[in-house]
N, C-alpha and C positions, 0 to 999 in steps of 0.2 A: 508433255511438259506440265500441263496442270494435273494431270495423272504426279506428278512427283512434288509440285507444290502443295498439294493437298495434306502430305503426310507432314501433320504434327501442325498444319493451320489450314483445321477444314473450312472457315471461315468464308475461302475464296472463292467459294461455288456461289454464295450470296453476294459477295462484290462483284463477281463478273457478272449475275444474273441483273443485279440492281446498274451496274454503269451501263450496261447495251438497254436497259429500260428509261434510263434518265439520261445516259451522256456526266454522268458525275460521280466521284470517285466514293465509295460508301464508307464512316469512318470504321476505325481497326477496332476490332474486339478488344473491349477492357478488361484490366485483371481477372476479376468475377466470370467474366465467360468465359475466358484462359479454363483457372482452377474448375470452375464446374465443370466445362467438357472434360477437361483431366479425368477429374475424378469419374465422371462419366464412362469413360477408355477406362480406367482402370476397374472399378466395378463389374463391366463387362466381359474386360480381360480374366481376372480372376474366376467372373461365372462359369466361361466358357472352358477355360485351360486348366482352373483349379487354382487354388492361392497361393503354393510356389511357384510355378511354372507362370502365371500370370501374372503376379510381382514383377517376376524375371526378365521377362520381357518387355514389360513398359518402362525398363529403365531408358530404353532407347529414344522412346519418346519424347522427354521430359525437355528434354534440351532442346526439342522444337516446340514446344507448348510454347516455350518459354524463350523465346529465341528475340537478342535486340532488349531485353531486360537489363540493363546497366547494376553491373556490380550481386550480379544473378549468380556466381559463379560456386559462393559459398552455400546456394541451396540445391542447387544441382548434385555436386555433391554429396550433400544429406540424404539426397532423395535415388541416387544408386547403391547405395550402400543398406539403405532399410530394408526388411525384409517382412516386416508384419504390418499391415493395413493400418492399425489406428497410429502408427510411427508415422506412416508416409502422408495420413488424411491431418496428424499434426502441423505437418511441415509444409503440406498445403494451405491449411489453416494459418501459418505464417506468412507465409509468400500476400496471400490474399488480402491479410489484415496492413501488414509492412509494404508493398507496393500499391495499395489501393489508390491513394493519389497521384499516380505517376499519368504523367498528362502521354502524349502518342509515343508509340513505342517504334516505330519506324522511320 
């Protein structure tokens, strides 16, 4: 089960490590660490698979980056349909600047 929570909010290896260290719950990763690890995944993605094939597949992803984002719906969108890097690192670039003050996402 944390084998499948993982995909799209690696985050959770550091809150389960941090609450069995403390007994307290770690807060949720901000936009900024959303979009970076994104982009992070996708970077990677592309090195490995190549830059269509690695586009291609991180569309999958995107909707769990971003997953519990209120009114997220129109960027998800944007970001299955692009197909060239500086398109999709745009559209991140919005998401990050447009949700930045959004207080917990869960």
């Amino acid at each position: 089960m944390i084998g499948r929570a993982s995909i799209g909010y690696p985050w959770i290896f550091r809150e389960i490590k941090h609450f069995f260290n403390t007994g307290q719950r770690l807060a949720e990763p901000t936009i900024k660490e959303r979009v970076d690890t994104c982009r992070i995944h996708l970077h990677k993605s592309i090195e490995w698979k190549g830059p269509k094939t690695g586009i291609f597949e991180m569309r999958r992803h995107y909707a769990n980056y971003f997953k519990g984002i209120p009114h997220f719906k129109e960027y998800r969108m944007k970001l299955v349909k692009l197909d060239q890097l500086h398109a999709i690192e745009e559209v991140l670039g919005e998401i990050e600047s447009n949700f930045a003050n959004l207080e917990a996402i869960y």
